[in-house]
C-alpha positions as CSV (number, residue, x, y, z in Angstrom):
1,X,99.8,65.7,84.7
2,X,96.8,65.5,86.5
3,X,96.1,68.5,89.2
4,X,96.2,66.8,92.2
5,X,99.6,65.3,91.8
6,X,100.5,68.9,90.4
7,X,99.3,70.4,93.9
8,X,100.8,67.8,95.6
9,X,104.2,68.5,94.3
10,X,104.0,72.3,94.6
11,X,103.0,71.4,98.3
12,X,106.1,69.5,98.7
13,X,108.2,71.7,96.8
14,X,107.0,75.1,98.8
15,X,107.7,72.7,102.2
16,X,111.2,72.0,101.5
17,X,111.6,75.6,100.9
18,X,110.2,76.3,103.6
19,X,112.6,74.5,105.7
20,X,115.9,75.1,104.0
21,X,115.7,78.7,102.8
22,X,115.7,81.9,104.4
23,X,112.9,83.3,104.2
24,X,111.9,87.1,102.5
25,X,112.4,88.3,106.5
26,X,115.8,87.7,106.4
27,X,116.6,89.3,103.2
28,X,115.9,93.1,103.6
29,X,115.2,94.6,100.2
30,X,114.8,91.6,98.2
31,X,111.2,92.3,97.4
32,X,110.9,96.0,95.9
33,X,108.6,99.0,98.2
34,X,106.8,99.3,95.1
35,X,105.1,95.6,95.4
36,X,101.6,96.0,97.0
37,X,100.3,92.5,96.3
38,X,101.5,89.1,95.0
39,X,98.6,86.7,94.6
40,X,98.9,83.0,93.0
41,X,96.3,80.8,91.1
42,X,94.9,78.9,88.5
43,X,96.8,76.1,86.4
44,X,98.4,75.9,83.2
45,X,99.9,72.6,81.0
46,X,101.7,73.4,77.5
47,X,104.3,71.1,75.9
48,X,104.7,69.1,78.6
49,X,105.0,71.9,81.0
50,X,102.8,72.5,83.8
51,X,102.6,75.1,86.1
52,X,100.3,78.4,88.0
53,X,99.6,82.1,87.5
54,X,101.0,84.6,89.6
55,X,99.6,88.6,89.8
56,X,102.4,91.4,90.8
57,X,100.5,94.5,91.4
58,X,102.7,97.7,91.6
59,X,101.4,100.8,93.8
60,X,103.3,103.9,92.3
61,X,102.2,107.7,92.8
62,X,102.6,110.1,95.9
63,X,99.8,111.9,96.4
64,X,97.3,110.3,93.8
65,X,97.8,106.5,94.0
66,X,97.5,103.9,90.7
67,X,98.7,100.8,90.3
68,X,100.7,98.8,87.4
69,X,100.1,95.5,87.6
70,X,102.1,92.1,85.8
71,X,100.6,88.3,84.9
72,X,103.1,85.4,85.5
73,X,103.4,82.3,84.1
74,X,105.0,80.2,86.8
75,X,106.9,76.8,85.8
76,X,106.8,73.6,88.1
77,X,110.3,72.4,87.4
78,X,110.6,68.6,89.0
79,X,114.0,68.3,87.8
80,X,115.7,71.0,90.2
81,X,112.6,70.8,92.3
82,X,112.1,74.6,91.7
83,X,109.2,77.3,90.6
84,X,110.8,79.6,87.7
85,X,108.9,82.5,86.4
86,X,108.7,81.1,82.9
87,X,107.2,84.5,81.7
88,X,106.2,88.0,82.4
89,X,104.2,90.0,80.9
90,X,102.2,93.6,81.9
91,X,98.3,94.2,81.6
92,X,98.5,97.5,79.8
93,X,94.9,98.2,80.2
94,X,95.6,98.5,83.8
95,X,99.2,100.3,83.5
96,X,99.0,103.7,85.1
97,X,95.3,104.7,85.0
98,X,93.6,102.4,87.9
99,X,93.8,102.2,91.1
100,X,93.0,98.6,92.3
101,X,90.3,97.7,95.2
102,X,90.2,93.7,94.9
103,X,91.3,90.9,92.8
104,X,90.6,87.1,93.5
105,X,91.4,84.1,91.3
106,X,88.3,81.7,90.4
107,X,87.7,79.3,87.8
108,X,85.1,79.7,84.8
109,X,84.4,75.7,83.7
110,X,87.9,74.9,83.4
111,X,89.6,78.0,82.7
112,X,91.0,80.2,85.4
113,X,90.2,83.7,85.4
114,X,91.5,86.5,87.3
115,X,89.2,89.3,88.5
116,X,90.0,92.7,89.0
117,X,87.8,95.9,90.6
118,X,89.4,99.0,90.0
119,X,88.6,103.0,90.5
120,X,90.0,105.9,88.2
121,X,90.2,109.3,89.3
122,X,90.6,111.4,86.2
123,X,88.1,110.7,84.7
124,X,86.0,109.4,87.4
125,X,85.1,105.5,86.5
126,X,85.1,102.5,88.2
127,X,85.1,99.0,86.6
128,X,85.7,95.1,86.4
129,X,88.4,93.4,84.4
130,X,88.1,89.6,83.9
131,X,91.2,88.3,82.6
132,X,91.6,85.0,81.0
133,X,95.8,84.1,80.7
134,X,96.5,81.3,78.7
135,X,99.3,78.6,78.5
136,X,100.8,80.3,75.9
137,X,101.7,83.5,77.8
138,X,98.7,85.4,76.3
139,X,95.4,86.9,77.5
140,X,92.2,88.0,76.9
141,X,90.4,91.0,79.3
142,X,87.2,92.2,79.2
143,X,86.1,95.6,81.2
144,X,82.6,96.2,82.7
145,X,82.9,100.0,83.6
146,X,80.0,100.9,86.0
């Protein structure tokens, strides 16, 4: 399937829910205190599947923050004219340790890769992960510590 038409349906699909759901607002507690960020990119296409990535970053700690943070697969489903999380899965090298400053979503050629900047207290170390998910619900991550 050919990424326009892909955006275009997710377009229409986000639209109708839009219009005929409630929204997060008028579900207190549906989306847990712990969730600091929920960012969406990228593309995927395996067996005839096609779909985006989603990031779930965790904020956990009192008085010294980190973060935990999740990669999603995310399934374009035309039939029920839904999204399902087809698959989660953690990024261990960030579970616990980091605390993240930024992330973004950009696209290396034709692979999407997700960028991460993230500060350590104990020991002191700051760094970059680039993460490159792929359609078969792995990924590869290489650090730059500075």
């Amino acid at each position: 399937m050919k990424l326009a038409r892909w955006l275009f349906i997710i377009l229409t699909l986000v639209t109708a829910h839009a219009q005929e759901g409630a929204s997060v607002a008028d579900k207190p507690g549906v989306l847990p205190t712990e969730i600091e960020t929920v960012a969406s990119g990228g593309f995927w296409s395996r067996d005839g599947h096609d779909g985006s990535f989603r990031l779930v970053i965790e904020l956990l700690g009192w008085e010294t923050l980190y973060n935990r943070a999740f990669l999603q697969w995310i399934r374009l489903d035309p039939d029920k004219q839904d999204l399902v999380v087809e698959r989660t899965v953690p990024i261990k090298e960030i579970g616990g340790r980091w605390r993240i400053s930024s992330h973004k979503f950009a696209f290396r050629g034709k692979q999407t890769i997700i960028v991460i900047s993230a500060k350590r207290q104990n020991p002191p170390a700051q760094t970059t992960f680039t993460i490159v998910p792929a359609a078969d619900f792995s990924y590869t991550i290489t650090t730059s510590e500075k």
